[in-house]
C-alpha positions in Angstrom: 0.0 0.0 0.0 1.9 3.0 -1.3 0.9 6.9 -0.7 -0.7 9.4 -3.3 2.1 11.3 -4.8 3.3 14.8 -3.4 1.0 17.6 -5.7 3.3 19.8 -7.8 5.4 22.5 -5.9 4.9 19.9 -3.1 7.7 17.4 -1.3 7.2 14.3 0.5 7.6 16.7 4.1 4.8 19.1 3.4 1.7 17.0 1.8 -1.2 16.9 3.3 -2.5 14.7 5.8 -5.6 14.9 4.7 -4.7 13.9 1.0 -2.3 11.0 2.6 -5.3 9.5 4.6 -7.4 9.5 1.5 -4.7 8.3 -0.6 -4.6 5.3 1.9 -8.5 4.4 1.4 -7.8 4.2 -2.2 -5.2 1.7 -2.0 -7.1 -0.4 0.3 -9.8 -0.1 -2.0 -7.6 -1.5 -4.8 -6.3 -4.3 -2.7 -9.4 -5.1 -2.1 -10.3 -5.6 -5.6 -7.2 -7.4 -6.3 -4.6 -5.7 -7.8 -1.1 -6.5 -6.1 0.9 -3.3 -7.5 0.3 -0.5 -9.1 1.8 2.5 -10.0 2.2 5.8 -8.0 0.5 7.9 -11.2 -2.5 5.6 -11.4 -3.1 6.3 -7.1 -2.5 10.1 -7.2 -5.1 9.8 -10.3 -7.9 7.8 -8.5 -7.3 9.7 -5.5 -7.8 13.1 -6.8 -10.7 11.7 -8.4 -12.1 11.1 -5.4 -11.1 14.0 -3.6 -12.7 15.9 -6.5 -16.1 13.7 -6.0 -16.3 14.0 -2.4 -15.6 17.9 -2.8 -18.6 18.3 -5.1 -21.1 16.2 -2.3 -19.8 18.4 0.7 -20.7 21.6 -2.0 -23.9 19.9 -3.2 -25.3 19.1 0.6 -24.4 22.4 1.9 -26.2 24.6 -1.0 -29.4 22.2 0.1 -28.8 23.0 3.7 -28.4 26.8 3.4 -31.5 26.8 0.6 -33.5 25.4 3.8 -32.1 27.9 5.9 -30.0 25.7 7.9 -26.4 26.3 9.3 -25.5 22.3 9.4 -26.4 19.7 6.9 -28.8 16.7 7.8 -29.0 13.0 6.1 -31.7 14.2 3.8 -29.3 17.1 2.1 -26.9 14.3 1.8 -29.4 11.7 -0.6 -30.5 14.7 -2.2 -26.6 16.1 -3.2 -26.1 12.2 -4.1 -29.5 12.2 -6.4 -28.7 15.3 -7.7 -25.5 13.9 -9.3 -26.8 10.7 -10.2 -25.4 8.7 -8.1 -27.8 5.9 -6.5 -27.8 4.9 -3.1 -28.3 0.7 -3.6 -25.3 -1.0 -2.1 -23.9 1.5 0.1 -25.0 -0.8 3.5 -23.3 -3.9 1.1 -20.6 -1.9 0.6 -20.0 -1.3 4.4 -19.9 -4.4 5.7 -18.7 -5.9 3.3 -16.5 -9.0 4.8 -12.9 -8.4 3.3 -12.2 -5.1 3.9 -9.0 -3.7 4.5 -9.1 -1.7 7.6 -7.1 1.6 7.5 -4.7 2.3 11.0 -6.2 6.3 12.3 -3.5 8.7 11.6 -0.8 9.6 13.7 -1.0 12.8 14.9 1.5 15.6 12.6 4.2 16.9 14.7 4.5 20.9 14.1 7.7 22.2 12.8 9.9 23.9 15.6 9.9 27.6 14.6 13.3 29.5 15.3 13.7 31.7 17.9 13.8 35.3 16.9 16.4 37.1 19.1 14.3 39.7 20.8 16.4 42.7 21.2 14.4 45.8 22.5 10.8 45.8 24.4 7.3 45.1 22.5 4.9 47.6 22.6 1.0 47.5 22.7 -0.9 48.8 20.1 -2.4 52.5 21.1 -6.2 53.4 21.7 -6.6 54.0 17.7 -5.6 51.2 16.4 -7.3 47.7 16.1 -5.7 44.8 17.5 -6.5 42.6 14.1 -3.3 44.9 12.7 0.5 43.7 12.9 2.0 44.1 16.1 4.9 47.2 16.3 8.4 45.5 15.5 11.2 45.7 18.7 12.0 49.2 19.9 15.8 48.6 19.0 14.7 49.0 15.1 13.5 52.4 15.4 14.4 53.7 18.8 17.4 54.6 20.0 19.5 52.5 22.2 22.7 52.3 24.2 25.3 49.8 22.6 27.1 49.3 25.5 26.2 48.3 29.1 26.1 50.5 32.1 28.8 50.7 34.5 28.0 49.3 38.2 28.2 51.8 40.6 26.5 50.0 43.5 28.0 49.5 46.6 27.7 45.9 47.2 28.2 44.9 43.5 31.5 46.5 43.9 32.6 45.2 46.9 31.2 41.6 45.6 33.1 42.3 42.3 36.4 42.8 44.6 36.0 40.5 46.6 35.9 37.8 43.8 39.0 39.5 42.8 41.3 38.9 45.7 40.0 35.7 46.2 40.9 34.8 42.3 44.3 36.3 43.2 44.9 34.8 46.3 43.9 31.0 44.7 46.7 32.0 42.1 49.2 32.7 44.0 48.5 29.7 46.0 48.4 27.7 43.0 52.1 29.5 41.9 53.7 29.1 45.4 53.1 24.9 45.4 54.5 24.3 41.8 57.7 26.6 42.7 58.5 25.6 46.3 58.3 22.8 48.6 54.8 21.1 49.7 53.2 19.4 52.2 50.3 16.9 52.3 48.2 16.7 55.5 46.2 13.3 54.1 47.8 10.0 53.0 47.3 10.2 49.4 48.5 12.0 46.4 46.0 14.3 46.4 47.1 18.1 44.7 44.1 20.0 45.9 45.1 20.3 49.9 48.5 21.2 49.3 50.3 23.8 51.8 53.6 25.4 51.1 56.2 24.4 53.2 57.9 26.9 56.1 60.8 27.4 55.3 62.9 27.1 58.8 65.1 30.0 60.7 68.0 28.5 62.1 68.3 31.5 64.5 65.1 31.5 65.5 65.4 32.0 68.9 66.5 35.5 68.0 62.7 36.4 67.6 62.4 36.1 70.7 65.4 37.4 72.4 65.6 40.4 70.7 62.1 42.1 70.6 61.1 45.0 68.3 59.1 48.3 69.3 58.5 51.4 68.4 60.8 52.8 70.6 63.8 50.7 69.2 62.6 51.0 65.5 62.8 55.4 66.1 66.2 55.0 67.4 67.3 52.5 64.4 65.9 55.0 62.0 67.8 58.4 63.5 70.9 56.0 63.6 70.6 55.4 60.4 70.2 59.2 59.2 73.3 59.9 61.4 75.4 57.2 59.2 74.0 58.1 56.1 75.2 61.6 56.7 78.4 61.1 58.3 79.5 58.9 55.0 78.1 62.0 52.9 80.5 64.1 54.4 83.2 62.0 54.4 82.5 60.8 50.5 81.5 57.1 50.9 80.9 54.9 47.5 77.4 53.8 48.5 76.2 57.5 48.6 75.1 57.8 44.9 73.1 54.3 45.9 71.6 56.3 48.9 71.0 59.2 46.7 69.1 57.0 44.4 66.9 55.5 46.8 65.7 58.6 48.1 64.8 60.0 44.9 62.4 56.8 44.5 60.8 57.3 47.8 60.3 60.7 46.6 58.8 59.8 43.2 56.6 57.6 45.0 52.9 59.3 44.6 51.2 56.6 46.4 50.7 56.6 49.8 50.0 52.9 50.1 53.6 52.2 48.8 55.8 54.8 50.4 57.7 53.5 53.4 55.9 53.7 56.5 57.5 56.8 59.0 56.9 56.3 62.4 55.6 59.4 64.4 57.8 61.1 66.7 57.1 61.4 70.4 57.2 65.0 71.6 57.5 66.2 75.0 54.9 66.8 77.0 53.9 70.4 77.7 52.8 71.3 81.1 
C-alpha cells in the first residue's frame, strides 16, 4: 500500500495529511479488488478523483442546507446532493460491511515544525487606543528607537565590593596555585591528592633570635635616627654607596602613592605642662 504522490510545488515533508489518509482508502480499496501493485501515477489519479467527488457532495449538501435555511447539513441534504448527481444509493450498507475489507490504522497525529527563535532585542509595545488589534504588532523598539550599545557601568555599593571580593579571592587562589609548583609542599592526608597542598615553612636557624631580641617602636625610632646619622656622616666624608643612597631617596620621593611609600613612624614630643 503506497501513498498518493506529493502535488506539484509539493515534497514528501509538506503534503497533506488529509490527501495522505485518503490516498490510503484508495489503495485499500484497490487491494481489495485485487490488484497487487500498481503505479504511483494511477493512485494520485484515483485519489484526486475522489477528492474531487467527495468535494462536489460536501458543496452539493451544503447549498441544500443553506437553501433550507440551515447552518448544518442533515441525512436528507446528503441523498439529495447524491441524487442530484446521479449517483444511487443501492449497495452502500453492502458496501460497508462488506466482509474483506481492509481496515485503514487512524492517523498519527502531525508533529508541528519547531519555529526559530527570533532574538528579541528591544521591548514590544501594545498597540495604542486608535488602532485595532486585528493589525501587525509594532516591531522591537531597537529598530526604530534609540539604544545604548554598551552596558552600564556598576556603581552600586555591594556589586562593587562583591566584584572585589571575587577578585582577591581569584588572586589569592593563584598565588597559592604559583607558590606549590615553585617551592616545597606538604600533604596533611595519605594520598597524592594536589588540591590540599600547603607550602612548606621554610625554617630560621636562629630563631630563637625572635624572641630574644624584641622590636618596638621605641627601638625601630632610634634604628631610624641612627641610620640618618650614618647616612650623613658617609656623605660628608664621600662614601661609594652614597650615589646608591641618593638613588633610593629619589624613589621614595617619586613615589605618589601613599599605600607604597615607606611607612614613617611618628615622633614622640615632649609633654607640655
Amino acid at each position: 500500500m503506497a501513498a498518493a504522490p506529493p502535488a506539484p510545488g509539493e515534497t514528501q515533508g509538506t503534503l497533506d495529511p488529509r490527501r495522505k489518509t485518503l490516498a490510503a482508502a484508495v489503495a485499500g480499496i484497490l487491494q481489495e479488488v485485487g490488484f497487487l501493485a500498481f503505479e504511483k501515477a494511477a493512485l494520485g489519479t484515483l485519489t484526486e478523483m475522489l477528492q474531487s467527488l467527495l468535494h462536489e457532495i460536501g458543496r452539493s449538501t451544503r447549498a441544500y442546507s443553506e437553501l433550507a435555511y440551515r447552518t448544518e447539513p442533515v441525512g436528507a441534504d446528503v441523498v439529495m446532493a447524491l441524487v442530484d448527481m446521479g449517483i444511487t444509493l443501492e449497495g452502500l450498507q453492502a458496501f460497508r460491511s462488506r466482509p474483506n475489507r481492509v481496515v485503514i490504522t487512524a492517523p498519527s497525529q502531525q508533529v508541528d515544525l519547531k519555529q526559530h527563535n527570533v532574538l528579541q532585542v528591544g521591548d514590544k509595545k501594545s498597540h495604542p487606543a486608535h488602532i485595532p488589534d486585528h493589525l501587525p504588532p509594532f516591531p522591537d523598539t531597537h529598530t526604530y528607537c534609540f539604544s545604548h550599545t554598551y552596558k552600564q557601568p556598576v556603581t552600586e555599593y555591594e556589586a562593587i565590593r562583591e566584584k572585589a571580593a571575587a577578585q582577591k579571592r581569584d588572586i589569592e587562589r593563584a598565588l597559592t596555585k604559583f607558590a606549590t609548583k615553585t617551592r616545597d609542599t606538604q600533604n596533611l592526608f595519605l594520598t597524592d591528592d594536589k588540591e590540599y597542598l600547603l607550602v612548606s615553612v621554610e625554617p630560621n636557624p636562629k630563631a630563637y633570635l625572635d624572641a630574644l631580641m624584641p622590636r618596638d617602636q621605641v627601638f625601630e625610632e632610634e634604628e631610624e635616627h641612627h641610620t640618618k646619622k650614618k647616612r650623613r656622616i658617609a656623605t660628608e666624608e664621600g662614601d661609594p654607596g652614597q650615589e646608591k643612597d641618593k638613588m633610593n631617596e629619589s624613589q621614595e620621593g617619586e613615589l605618589d602613592n601613599p599605600y607604597l611609600r615607606p611607612v614613617k613612624m611618628p615622633r614622640k614630643g615632649k609633654a607640655k605642662k
